[in-house]
N, C-alpha and C positions, 0 to 999 in steps of 0.2 A: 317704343319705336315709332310711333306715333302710326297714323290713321293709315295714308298709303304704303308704308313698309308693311305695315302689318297685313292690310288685303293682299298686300304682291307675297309674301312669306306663306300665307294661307293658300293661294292662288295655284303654288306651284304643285299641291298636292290632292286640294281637295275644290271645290264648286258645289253652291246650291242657290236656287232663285234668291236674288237679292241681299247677296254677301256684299256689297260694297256698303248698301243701306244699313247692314247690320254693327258692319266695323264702326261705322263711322259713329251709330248711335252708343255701340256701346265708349269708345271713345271721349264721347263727348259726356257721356256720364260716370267716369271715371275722375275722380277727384285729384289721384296722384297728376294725369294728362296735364289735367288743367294747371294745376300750380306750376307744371316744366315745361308747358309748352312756348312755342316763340312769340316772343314779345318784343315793341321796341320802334323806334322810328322809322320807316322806310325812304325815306326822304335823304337817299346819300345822292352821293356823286355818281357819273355812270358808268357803268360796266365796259371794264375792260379784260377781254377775253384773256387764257394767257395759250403758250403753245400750246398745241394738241400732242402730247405724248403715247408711241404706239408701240414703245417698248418697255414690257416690262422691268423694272427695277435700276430702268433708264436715268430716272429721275425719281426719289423718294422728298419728303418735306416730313419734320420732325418740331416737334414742339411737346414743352410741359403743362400738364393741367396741375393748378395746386398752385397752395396748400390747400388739401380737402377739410371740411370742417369735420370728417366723423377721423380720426387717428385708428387705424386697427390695434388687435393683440400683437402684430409679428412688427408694428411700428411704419407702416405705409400709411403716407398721405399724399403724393404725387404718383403722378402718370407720366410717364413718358410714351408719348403716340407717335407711329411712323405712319406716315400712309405714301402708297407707292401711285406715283401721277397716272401710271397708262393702266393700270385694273381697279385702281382705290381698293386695295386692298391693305384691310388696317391689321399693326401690330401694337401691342398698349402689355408695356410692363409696369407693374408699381417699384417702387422705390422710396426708401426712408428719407433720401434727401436729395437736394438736389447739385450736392460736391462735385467735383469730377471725375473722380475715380468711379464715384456709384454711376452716374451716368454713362461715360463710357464702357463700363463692364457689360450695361443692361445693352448697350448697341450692340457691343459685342455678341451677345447673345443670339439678335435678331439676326446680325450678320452671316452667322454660321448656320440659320437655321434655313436664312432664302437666297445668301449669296450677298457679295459685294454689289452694292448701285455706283454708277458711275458717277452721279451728282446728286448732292444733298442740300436742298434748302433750308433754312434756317432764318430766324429771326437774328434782332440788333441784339437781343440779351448776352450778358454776360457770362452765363452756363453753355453756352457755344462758341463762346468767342477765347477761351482759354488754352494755352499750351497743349493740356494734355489732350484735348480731340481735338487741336491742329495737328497734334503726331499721327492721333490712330486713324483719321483720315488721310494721309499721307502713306501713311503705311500699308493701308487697304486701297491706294489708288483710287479714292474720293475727292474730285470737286467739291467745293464747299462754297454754293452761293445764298450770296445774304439779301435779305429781302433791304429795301432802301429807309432810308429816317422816315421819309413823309408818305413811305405808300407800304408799311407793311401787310397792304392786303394781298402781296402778292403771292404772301404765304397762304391765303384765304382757304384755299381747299383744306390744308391740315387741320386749320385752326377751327373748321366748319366742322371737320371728324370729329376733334376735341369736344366742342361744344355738344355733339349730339353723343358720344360718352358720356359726358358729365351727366348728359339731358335721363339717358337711360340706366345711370347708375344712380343717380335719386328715384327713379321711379321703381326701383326693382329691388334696391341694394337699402336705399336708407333704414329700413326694418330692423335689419340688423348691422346696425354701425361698426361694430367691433369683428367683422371677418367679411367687407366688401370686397376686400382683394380677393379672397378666394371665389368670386360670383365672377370676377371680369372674364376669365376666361369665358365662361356662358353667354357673356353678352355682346363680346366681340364672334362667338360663332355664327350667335343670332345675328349680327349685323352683315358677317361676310355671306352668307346664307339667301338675302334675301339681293334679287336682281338687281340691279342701281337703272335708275330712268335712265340716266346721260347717258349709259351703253349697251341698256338691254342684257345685259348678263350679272350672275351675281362676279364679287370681286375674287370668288374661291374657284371660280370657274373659268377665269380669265387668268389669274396667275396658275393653275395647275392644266387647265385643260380639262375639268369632267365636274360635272355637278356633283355634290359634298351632300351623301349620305346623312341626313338629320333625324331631327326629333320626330319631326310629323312624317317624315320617309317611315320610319319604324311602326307610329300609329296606324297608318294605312296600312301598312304592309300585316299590320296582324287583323287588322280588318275584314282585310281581301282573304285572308289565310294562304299567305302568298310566302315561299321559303326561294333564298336564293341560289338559284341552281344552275347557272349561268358559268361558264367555262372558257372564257373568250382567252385565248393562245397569248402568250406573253408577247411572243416577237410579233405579232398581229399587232397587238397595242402601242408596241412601241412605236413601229413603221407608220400608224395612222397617227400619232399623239403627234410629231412634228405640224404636220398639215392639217391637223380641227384647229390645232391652238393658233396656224397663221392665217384661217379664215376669221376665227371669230375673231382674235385682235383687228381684223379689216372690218368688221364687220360693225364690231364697239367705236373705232374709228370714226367710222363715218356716223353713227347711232349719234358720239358726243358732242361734232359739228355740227349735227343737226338740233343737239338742246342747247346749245352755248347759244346758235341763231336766235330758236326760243324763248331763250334767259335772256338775252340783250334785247330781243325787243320787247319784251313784257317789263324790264328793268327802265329801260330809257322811258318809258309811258309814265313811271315813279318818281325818277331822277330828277334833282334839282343839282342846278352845276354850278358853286359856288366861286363868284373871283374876286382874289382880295387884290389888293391896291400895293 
């Protein structure tokens, strides 16, 4: 997950003198780290912000990673990744291929699991652009906007999920080539789990409302020898669950405006702005 996920993931449960020092060392001595870490020119063009999305499943962006180079037993070599613009909160199903029928079944899936979004962004490719998810968007009351010929970065946020999947299913999964699919689950928990900078909250905590009960919740909690004996009233929860979830989307809100500011001006310091003739 690399060096800061990883502190922010440890961060929410545990502390000890000079945990940042420690990630980062052991990180940086990590073999797998190094061969999947970011590489690559920084010398693009400059950052352009996109809207700030404050509703969730408002606007989702969806893209395929693949063909993977390890094939599993059950015949999965692609991903399909959703991530939702106002919590980034990622969905990643495998799939054998990339036909239409398989694809839209595996949306279907997601759809019934978090509900219809109003607008779905998509690339130029040809696995979007066919019949049969022009119906089921249609059908599901889906916008379907495409990112442009000459600036598909507009899709960047998906495609940046994508990338850092891929990043941590080499580093976790290539072990055992022949049954990675069954690991993604884990590591898309692992990634909704841990807080995102641009909004200060994790993305499971932004799309539900309540931080998501994990791995190292459990370590601690046998630690502490702590059992859960907590009784909070249904109808209590419910009444409150409207109003945390509309403070903290105000609150990630303003958190993302403040790291896009961030990112544009630490990008622009990089930026070369290229003009052709």
């Amino acid at each position: 997950m690399g060096r800061e996920w990883t502190c922010q993931w440890l961060q929410v449960n545990f502390y000890w003198p000079r945990i940042a020092q420690n990630v980062t060392d052991y990180c940086r001595s990590c073999e797998t780290c190094q061969w999947t870490g970011k590489s690559g020119d920084k010398r693009k063009a400059p950052l352009q912000p996109l809207p700030i999305i404050d509703q969730p499943f408002q606007r989702v962006g969806i893209d395929i990673v693949g063909p993977l180079r390890h094939k599993t037993r059950r015949g999965k070599k692609y991903i399909l990744t959703l991530v939702d613009f106002a919590t980034r909160y990622l969905e990643a199903i495998t799939l054998t291929s990339t036909e239409a029928p398989v694809v839209a079944d595996a949306q279907t899936q997601i759809f019934f699991q978090l509900g219809f979004p109003s607008e779905i962004l998509t690339d130029r490719g040809g696995d979007f652009l066919v019949k049969v998810m022009k119906c089921l968007w249609e059908c599901c009351g889906v916008k379907q906007l495409k990112t442009t010929a000459y600036h598909p970065q507009t899709n960047g946020l998906v495609e940046s999920f994508s990338g850092t999947l891929k990043g941590m299913r080499k580093a976790y999964v290539d072990s055992n080539p022949s049954d990675w699919d069954e690991k993604l689950p884990h590591l898309i928990f692992a990634y909704r789990e841990v807080p995102q900078e641009s909004t200060g909250f994790s993305s499971f905590e932004l799309m539900f409302g309540r931080r998501v009960r994990g791995p190292l919740d459990l370590v601690r909690e046998e630690w502490e020898g702590k059992t859960s004996s907590t009784k909070t009233s249904m109808v209590k929860y419910v009444l409150s669950f409207h109003q945390k979830l509309t403070d903290m989307m105000k609150v990630a809100r303003d958190s993302l405006a403040q790291a896009q500011e961030k990112q544009s001006a630490w990008y622009k310091e990089k930026a070369c702005l290229h003009t052709f003739e």
